[in-house]
HTML snippet that shows the backbone in 3Dmol.js (N, CA, C, O; Angstrom):
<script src="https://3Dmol.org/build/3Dmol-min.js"></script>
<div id="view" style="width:600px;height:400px;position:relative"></div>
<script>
const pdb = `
ATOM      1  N   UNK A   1     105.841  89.509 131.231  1.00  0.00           N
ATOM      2  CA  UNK A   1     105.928  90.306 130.024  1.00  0.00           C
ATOM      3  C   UNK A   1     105.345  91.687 130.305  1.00  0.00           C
ATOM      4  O   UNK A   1     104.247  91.805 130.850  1.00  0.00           O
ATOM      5  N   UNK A   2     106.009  92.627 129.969  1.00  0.00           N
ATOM      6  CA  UNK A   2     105.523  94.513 130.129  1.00  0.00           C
ATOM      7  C   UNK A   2     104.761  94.963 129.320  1.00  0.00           C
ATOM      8  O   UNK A   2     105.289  95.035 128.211  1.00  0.00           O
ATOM      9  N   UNK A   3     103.615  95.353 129.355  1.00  0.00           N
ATOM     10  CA  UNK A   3     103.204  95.573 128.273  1.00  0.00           C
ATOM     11  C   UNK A   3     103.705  97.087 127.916  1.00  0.00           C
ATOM     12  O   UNK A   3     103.809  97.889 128.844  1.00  0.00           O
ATOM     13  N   UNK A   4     103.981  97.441 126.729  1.00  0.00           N
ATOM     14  CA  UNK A   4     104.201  98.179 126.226  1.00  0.00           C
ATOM     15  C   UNK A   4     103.311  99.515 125.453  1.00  0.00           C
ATOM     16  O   UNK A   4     103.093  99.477 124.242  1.00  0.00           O
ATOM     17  N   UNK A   5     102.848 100.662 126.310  1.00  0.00           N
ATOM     18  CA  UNK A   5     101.922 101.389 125.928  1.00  0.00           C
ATOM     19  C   UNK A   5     102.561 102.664 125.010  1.00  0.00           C
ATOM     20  O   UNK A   5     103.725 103.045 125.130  1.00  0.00           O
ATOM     21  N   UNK A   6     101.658 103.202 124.149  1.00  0.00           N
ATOM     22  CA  UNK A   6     102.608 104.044 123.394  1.00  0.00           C
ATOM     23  C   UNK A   6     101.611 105.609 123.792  1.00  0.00           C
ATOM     24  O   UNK A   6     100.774 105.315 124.646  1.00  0.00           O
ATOM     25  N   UNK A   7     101.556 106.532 123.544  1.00  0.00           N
ATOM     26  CA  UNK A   7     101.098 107.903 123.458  1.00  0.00           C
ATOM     27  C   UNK A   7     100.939 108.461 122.047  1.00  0.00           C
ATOM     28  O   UNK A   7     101.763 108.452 121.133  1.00  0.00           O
ATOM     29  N   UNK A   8      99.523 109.016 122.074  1.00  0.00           N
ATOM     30  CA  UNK A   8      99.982 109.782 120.656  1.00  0.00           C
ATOM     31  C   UNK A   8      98.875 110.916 120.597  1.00  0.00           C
ATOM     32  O   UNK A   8      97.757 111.070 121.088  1.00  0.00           O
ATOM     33  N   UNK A   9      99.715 111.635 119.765  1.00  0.00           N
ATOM     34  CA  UNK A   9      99.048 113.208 120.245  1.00  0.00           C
ATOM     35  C   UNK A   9      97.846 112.727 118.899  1.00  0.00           C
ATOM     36  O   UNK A   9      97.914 111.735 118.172  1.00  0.00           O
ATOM     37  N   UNK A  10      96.796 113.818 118.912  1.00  0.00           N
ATOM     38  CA  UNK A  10      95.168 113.762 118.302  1.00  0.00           C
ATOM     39  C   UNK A  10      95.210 115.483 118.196  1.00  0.00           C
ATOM     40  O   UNK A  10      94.966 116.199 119.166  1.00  0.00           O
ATOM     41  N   UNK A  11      95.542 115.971 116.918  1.00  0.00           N
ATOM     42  CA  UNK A  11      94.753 117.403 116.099  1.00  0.00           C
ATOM     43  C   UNK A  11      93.701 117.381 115.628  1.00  0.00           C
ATOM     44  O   UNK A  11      93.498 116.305 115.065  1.00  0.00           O
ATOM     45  N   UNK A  12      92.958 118.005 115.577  1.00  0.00           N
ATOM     46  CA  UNK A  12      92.105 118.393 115.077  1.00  0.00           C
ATOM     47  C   UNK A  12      92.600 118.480 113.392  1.00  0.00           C
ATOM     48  O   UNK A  12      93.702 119.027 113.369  1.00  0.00           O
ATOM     49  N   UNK A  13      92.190 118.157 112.144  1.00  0.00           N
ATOM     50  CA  UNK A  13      92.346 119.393 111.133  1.00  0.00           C
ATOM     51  C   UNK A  13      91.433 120.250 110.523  1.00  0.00           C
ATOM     52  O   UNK A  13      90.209 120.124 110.486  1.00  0.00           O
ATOM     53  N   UNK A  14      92.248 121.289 109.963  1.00  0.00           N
ATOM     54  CA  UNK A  14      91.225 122.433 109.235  1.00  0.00           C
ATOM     55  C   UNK A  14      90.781 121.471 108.162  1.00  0.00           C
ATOM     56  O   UNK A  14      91.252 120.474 107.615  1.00  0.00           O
ATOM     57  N   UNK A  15      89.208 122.494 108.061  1.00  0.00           N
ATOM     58  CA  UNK A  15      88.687 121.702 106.650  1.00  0.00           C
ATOM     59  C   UNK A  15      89.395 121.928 105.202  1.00  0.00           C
ATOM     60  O   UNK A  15      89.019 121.310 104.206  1.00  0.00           O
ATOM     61  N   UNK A  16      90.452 122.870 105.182  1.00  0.00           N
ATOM     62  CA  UNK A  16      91.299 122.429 104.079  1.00  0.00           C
ATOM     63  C   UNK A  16      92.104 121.295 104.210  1.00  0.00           C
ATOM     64  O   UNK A  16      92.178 120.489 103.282  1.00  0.00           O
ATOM     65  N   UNK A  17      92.811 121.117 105.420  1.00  0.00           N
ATOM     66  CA  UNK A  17      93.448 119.907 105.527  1.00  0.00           C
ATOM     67  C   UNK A  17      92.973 118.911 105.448  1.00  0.00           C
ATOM     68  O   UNK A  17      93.752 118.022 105.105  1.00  0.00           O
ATOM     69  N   UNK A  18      91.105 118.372 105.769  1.00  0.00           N
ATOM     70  CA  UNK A  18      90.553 117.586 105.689  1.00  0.00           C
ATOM     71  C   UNK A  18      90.497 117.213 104.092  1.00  0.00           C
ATOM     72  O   UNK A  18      90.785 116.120 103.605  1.00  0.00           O
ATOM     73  N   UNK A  19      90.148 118.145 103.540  1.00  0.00           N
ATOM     74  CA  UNK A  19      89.934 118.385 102.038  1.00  0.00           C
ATOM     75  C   UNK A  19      91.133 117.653 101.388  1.00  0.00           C
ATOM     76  O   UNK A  19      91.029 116.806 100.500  1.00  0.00           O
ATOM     77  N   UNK A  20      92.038 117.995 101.827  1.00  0.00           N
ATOM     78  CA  UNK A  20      93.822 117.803 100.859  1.00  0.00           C
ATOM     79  C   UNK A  20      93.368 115.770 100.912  1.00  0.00           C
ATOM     80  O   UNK A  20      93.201 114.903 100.054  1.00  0.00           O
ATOM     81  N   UNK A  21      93.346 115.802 101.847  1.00  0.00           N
ATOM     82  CA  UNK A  21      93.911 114.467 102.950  1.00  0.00           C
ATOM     83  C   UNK A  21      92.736 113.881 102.443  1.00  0.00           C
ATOM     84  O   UNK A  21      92.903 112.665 102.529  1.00  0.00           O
ATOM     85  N   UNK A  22      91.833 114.082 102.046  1.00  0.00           N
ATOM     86  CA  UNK A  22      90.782 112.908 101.557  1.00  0.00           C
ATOM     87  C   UNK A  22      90.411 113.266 100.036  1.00  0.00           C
ATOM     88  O   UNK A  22      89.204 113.151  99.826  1.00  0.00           O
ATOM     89  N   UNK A  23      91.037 113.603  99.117  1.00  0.00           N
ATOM     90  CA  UNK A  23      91.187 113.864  98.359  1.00  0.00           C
ATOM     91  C   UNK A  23      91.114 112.207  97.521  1.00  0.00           C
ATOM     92  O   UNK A  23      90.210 111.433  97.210  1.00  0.00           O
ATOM     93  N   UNK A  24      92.720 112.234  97.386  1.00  0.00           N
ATOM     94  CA  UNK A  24      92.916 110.844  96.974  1.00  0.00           C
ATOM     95  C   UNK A  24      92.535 110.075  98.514  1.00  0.00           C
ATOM     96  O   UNK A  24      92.738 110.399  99.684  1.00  0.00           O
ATOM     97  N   UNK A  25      91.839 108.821  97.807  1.00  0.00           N
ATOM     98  CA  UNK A  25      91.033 107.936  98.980  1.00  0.00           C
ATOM     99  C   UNK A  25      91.935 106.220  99.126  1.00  0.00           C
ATOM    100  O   UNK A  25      91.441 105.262  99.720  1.00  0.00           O
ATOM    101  N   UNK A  26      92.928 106.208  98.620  1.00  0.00           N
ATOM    102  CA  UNK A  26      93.807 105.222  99.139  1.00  0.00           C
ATOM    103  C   UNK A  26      94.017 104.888 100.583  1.00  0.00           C
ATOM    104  O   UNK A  26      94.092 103.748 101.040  1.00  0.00           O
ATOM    105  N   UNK A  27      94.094 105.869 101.164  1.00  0.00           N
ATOM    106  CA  UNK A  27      94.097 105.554 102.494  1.00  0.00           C
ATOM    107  C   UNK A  27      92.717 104.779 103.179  1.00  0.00           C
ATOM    108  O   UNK A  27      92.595 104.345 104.324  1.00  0.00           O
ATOM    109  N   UNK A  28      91.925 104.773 102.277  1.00  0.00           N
ATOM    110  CA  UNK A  28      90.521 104.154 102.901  1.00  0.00           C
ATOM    111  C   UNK A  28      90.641 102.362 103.008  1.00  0.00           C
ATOM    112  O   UNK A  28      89.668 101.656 103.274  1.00  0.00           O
ATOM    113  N   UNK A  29      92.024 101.833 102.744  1.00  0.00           N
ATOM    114  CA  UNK A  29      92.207 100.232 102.999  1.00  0.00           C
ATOM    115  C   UNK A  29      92.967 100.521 104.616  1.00  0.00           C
ATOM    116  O   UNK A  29      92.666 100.019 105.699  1.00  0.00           O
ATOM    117  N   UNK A  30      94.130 101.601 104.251  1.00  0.00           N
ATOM    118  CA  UNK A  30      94.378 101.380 106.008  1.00  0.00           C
ATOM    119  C   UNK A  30      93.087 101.681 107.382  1.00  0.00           C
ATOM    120  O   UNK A  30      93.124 100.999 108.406  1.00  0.00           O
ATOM    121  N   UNK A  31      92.441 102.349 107.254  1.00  0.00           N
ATOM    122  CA  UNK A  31      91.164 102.654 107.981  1.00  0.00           C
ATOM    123  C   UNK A  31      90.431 101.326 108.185  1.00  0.00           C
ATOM    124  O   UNK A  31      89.732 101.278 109.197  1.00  0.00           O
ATOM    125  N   UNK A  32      90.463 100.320 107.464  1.00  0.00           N
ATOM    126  CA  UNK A  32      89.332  98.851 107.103  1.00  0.00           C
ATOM    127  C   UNK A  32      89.921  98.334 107.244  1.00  0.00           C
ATOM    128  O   UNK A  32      89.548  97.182 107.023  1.00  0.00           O
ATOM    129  N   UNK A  33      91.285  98.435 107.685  1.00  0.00           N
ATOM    130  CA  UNK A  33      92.249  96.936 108.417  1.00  0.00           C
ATOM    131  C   UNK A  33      92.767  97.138 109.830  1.00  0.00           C
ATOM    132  O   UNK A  33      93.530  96.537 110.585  1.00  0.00           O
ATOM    133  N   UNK A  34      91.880  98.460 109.874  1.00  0.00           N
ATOM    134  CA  UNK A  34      92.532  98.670 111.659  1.00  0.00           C
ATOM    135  C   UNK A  34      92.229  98.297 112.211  1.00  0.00           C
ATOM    136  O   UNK A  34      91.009  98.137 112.174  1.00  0.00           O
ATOM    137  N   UNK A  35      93.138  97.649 113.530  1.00  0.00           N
ATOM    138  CA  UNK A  35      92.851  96.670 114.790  1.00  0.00           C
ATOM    139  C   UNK A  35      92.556  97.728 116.190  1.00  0.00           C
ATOM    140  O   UNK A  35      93.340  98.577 116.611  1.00  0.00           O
ATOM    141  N   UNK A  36      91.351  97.431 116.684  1.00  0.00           N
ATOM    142  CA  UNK A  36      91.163  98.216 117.771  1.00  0.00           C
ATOM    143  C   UNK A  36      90.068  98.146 118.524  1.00  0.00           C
ATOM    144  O   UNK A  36      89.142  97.573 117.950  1.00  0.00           O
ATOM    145  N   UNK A  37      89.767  98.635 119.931  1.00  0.00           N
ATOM    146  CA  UNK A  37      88.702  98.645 120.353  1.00  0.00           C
ATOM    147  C   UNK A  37      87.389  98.686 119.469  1.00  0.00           C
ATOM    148  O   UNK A  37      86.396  97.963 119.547  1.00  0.00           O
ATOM    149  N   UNK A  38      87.685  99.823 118.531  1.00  0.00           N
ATOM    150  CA  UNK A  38      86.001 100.205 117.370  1.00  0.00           C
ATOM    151  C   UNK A  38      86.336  99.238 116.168  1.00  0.00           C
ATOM    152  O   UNK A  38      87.416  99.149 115.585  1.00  0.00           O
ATOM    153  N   UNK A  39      85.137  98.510 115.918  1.00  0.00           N
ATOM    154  CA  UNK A  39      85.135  98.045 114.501  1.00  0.00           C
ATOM    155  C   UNK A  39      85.415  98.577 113.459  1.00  0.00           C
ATOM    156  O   UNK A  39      84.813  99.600 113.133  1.00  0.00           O
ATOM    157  N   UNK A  40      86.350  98.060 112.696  1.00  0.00           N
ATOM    158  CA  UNK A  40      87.014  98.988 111.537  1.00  0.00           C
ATOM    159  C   UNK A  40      86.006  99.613 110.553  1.00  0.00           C
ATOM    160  O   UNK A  40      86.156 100.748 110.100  1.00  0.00           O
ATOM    161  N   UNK A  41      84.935  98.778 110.238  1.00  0.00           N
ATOM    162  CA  UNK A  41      83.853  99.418 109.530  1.00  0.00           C
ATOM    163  C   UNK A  41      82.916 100.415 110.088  1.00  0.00           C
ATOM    164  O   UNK A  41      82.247 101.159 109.370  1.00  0.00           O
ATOM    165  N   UNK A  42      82.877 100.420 111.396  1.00  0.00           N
ATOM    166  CA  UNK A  42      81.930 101.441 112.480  1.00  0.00           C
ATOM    167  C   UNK A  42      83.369 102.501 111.956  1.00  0.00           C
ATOM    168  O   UNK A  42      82.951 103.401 111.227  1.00  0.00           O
ATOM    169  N   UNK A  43      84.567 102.558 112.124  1.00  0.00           N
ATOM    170  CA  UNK A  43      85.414 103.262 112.084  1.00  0.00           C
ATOM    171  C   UNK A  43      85.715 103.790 110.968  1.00  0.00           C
ATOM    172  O   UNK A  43      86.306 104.861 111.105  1.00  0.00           O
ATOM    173  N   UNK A  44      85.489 103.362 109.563  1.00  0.00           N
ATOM    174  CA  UNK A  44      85.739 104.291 108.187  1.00  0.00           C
ATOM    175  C   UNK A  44      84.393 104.735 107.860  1.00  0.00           C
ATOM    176  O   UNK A  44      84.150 105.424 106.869  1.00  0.00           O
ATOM    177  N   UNK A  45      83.235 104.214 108.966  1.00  0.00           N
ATOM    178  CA  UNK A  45      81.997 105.017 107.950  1.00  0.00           C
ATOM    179  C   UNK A  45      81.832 106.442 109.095  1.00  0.00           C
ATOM    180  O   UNK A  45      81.512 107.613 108.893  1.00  0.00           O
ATOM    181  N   UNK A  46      82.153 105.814 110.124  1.00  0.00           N
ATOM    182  CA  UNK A  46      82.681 107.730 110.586  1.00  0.00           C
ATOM    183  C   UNK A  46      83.489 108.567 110.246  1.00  0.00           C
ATOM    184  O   UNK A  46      83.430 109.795 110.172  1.00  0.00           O
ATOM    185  N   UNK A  47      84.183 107.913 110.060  1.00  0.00           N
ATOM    186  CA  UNK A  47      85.775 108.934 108.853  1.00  0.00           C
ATOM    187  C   UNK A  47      84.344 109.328 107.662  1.00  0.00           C
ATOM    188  O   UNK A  47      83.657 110.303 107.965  1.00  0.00           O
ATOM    189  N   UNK A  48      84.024 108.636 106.527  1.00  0.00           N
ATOM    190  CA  UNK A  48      83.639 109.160 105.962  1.00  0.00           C
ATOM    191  C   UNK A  48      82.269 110.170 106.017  1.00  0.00           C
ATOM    192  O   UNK A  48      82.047 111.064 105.200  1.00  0.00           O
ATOM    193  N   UNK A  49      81.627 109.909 106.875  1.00  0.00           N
ATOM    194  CA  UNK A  49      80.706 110.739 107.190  1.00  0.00           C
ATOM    195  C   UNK A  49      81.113 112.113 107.727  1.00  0.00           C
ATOM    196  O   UNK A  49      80.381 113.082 107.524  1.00  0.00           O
ATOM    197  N   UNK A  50      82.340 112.233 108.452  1.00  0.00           N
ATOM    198  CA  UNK A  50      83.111 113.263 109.171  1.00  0.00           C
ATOM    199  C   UNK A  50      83.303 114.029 107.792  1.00  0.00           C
ATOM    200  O   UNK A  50      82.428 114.770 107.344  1.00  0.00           O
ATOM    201  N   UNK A  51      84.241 113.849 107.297  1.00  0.00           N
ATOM    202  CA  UNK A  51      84.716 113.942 106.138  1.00  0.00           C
ATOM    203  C   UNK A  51      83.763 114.808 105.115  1.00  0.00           C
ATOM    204  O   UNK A  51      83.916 116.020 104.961  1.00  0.00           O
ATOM    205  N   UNK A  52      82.759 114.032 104.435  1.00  0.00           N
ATOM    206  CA  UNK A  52      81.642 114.535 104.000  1.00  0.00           C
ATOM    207  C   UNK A  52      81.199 115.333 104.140  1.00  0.00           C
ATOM    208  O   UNK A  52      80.540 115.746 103.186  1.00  0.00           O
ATOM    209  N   UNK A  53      81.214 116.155 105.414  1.00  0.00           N
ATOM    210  CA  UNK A  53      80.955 116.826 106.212  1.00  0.00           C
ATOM    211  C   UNK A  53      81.755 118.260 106.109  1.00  0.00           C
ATOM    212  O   UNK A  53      81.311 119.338 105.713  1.00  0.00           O
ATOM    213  N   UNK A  54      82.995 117.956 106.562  1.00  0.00           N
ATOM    214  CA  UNK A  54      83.915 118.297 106.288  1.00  0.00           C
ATOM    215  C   UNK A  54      84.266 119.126 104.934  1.00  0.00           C
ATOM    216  O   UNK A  54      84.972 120.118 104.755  1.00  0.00           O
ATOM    217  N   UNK A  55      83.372 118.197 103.917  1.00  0.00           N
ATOM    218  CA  UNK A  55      84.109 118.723 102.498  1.00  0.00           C
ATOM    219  C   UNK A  55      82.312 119.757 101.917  1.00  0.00           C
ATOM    220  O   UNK A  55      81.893 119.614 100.769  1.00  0.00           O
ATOM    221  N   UNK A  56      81.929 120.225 102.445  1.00  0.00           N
ATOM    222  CA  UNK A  56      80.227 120.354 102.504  1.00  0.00           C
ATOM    223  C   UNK A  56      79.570 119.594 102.251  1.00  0.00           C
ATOM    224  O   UNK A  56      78.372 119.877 102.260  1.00  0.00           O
ATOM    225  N   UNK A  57      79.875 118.585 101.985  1.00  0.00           N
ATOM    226  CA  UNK A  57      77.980 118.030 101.428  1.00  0.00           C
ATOM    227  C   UNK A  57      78.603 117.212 100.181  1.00  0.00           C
ATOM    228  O   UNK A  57      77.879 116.284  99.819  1.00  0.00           O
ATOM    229  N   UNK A  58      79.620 117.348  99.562  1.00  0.00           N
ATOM    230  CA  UNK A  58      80.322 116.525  98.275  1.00  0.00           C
ATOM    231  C   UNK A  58      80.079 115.610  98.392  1.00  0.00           C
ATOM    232  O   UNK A  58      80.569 114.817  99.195  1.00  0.00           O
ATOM    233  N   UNK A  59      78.779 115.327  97.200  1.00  0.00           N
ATOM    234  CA  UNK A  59      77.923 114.470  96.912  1.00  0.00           C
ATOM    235  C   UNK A  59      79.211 113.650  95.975  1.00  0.00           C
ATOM    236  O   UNK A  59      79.548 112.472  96.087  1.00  0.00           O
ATOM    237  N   UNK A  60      79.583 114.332  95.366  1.00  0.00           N
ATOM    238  CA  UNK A  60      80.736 113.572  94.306  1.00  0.00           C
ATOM    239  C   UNK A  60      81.771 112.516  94.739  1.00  0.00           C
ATOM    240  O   UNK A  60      82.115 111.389  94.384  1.00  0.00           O
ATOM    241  N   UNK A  61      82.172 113.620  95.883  1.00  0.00           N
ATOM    242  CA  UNK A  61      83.048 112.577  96.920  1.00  0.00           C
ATOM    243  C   UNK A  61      82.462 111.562  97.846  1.00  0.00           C
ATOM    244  O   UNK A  61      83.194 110.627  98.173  1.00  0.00           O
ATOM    245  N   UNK A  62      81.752 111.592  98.120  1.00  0.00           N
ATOM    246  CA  UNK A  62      80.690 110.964  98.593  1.00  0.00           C
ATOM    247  C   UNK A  62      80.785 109.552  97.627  1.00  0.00           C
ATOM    248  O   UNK A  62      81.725 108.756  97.656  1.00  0.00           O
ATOM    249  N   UNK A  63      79.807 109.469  96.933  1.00  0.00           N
ATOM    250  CA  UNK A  63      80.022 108.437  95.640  1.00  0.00           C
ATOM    251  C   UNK A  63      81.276 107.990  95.437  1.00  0.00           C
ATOM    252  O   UNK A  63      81.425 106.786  95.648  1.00  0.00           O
ATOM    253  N   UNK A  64      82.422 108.727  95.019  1.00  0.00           N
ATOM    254  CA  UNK A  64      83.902 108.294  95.185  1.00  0.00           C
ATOM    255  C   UNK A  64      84.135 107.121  95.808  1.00  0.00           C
ATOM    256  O   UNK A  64      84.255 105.968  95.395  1.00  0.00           O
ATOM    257  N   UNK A  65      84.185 107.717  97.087  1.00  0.00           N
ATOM    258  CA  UNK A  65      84.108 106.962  98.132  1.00  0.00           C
ATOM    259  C   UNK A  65      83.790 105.876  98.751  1.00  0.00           C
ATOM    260  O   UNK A  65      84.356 105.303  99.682  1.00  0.00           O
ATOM    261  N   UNK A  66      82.463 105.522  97.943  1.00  0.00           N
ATOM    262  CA  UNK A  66      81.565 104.691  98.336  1.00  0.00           C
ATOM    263  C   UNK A  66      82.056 103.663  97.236  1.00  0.00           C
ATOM    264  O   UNK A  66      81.895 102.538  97.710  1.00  0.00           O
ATOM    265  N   UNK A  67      82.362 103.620  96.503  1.00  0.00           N
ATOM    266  CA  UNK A  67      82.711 102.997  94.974  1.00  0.00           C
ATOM    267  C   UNK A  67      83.963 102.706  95.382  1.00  0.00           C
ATOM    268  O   UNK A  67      84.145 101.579  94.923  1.00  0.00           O
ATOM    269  N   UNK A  68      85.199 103.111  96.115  1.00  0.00           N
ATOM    270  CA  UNK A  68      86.058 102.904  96.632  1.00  0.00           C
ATOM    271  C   UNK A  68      86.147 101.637  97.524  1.00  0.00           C
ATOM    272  O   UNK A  68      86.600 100.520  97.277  1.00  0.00           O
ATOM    273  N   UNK A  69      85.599 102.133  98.589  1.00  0.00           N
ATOM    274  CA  UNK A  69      84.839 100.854  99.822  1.00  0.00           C
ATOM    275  C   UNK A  69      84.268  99.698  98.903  1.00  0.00           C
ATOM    276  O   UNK A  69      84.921  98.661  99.010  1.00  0.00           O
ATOM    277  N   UNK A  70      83.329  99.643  98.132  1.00  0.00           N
ATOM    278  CA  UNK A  70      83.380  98.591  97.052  1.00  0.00           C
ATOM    279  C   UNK A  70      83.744  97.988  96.826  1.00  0.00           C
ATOM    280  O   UNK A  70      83.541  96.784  96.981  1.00  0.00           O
ATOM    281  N   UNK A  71      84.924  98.883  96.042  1.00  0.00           N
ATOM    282  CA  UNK A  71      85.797  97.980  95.167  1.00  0.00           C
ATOM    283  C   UNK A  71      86.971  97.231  96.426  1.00  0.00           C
ATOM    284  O   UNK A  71      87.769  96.400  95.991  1.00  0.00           O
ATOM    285  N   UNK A  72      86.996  97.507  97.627  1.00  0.00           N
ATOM    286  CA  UNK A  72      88.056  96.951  99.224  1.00  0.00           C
ATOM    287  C   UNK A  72      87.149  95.641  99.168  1.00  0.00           C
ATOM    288  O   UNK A  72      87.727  94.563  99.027  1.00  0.00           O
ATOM    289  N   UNK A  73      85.467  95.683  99.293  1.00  0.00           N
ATOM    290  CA  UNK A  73      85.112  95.006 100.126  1.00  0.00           C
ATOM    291  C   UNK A  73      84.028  94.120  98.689  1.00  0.00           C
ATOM    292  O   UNK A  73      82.874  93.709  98.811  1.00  0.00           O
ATOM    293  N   UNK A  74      84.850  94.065  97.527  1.00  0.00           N
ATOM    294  CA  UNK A  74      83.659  93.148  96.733  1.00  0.00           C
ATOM    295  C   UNK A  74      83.784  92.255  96.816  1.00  0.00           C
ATOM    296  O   UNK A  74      83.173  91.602  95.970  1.00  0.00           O
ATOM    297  N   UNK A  75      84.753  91.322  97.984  1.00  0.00           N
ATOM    298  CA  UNK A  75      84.251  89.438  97.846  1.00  0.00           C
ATOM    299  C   UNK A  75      83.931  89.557  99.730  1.00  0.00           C
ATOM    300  O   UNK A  75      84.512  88.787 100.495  1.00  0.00           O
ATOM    301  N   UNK A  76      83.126  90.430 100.147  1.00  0.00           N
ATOM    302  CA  UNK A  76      82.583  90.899 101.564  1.00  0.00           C
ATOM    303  C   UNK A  76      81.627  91.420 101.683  1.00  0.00           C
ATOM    304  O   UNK A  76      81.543  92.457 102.342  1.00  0.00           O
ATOM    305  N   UNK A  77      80.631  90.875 101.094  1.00  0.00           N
ATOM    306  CA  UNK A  77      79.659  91.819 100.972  1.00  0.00           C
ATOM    307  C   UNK A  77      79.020  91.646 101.927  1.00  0.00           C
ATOM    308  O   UNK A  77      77.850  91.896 101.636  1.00  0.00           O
ATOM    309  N   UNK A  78      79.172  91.163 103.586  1.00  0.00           N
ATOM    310  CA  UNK A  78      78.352  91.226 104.651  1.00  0.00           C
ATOM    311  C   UNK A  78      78.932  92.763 105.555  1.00  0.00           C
ATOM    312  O   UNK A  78      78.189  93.589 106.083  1.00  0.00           O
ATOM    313  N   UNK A  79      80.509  92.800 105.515  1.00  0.00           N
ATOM    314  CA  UNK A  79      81.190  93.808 105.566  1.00  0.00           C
ATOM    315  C   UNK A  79      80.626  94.899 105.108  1.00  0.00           C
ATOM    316  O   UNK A  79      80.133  95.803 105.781  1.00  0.00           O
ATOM    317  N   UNK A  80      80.735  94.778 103.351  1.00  0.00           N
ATOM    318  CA  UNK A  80      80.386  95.849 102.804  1.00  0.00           C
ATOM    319  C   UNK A  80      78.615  96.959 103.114  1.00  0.00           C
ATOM    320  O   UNK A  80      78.474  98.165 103.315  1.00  0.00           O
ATOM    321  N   UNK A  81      78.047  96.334 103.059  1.00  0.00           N
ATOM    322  CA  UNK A  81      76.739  96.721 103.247  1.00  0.00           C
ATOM    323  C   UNK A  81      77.036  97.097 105.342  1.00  0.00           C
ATOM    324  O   UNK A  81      76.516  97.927 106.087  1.00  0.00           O
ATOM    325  N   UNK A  82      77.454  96.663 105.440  1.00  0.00           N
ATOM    326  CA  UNK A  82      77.806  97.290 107.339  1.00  0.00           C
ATOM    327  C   UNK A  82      78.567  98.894 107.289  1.00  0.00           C
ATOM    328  O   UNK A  82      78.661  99.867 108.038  1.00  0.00           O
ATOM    329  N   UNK A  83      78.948  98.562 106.158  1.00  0.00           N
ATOM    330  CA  UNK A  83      79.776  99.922 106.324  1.00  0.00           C
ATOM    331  C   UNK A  83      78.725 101.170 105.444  1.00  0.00           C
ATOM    332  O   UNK A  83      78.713 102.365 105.738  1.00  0.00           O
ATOM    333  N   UNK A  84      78.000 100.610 104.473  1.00  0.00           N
ATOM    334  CA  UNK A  84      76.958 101.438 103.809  1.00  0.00           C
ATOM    335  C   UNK A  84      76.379 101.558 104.571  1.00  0.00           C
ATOM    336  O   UNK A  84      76.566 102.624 105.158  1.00  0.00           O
ATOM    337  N   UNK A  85      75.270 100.631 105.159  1.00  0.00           N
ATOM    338  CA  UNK A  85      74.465 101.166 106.458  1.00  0.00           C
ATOM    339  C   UNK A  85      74.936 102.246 107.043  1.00  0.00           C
ATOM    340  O   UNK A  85      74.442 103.373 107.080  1.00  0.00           O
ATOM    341  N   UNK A  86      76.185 101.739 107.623  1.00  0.00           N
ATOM    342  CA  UNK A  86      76.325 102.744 108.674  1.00  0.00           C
ATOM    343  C   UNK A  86      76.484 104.436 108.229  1.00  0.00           C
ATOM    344  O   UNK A  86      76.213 105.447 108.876  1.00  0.00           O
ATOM    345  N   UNK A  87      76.989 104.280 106.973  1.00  0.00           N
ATOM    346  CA  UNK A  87      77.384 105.892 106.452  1.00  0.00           C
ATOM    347  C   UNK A  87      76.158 106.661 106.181  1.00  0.00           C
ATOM    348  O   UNK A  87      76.075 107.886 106.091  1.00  0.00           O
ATOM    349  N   UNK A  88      75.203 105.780 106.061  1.00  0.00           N
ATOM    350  CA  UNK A  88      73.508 106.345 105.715  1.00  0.00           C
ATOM    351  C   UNK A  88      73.135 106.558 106.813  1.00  0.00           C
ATOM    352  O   UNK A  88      72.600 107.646 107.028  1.00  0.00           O
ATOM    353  N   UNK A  89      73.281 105.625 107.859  1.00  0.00           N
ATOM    354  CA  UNK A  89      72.844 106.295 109.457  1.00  0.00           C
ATOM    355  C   UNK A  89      73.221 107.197 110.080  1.00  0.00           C
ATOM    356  O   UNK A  89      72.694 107.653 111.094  1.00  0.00           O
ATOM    357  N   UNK A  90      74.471 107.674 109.384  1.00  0.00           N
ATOM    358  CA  UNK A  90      74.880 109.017 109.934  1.00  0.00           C
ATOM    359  C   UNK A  90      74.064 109.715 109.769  1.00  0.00           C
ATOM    360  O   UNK A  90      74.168 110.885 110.138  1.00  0.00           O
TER     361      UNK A  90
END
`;
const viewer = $3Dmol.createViewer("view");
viewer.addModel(pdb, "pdb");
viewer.setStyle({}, {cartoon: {color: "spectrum"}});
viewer.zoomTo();
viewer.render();
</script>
């Protein structure tokens, strides 16, 4: 059997584009179901910390966010608190 490798290009975006793109936070279930070398939760609490970052300091979004992840991970709460940790350890 071949394994089959794929390529894929990696931009950078501007912090408006960051801004647009994390706006609405739906996309924060595909991030927590991704299969990959990094743990999906090591992997959306760097998105969101990036992000955060990204957007200055949006404490608002921030909270959003976090209330978001929540509401993904409320019958997980060993999950959930892994992924809080980690966004505070940033």
């Amino acid at each position: 059997m071949n394994a089959v490798r794929e390529n894929y290009s990696v931009y950078q975006c501007a912090e408006g584009e960051v801004r647009a793109f994390s706006e609405r936070l739906y996309y924060l279930r595909l991030l927590l179901s991704a299969v990959g070398e990094v743990p999906s939760e090591q992997l959306l609490a760097a998105h969101v910390r990036q992000a955060h970052r990204q957007r200055g300091g949006d404490r608002e979004w921030l909270e959003r966010a976090a209330r978001e992840i929540a509401a993904l991970l409320k019958h997980d709460y060993e999950r959930l608190m892994t992924v809080l940790y980690a966004i505070e350890a940033g």
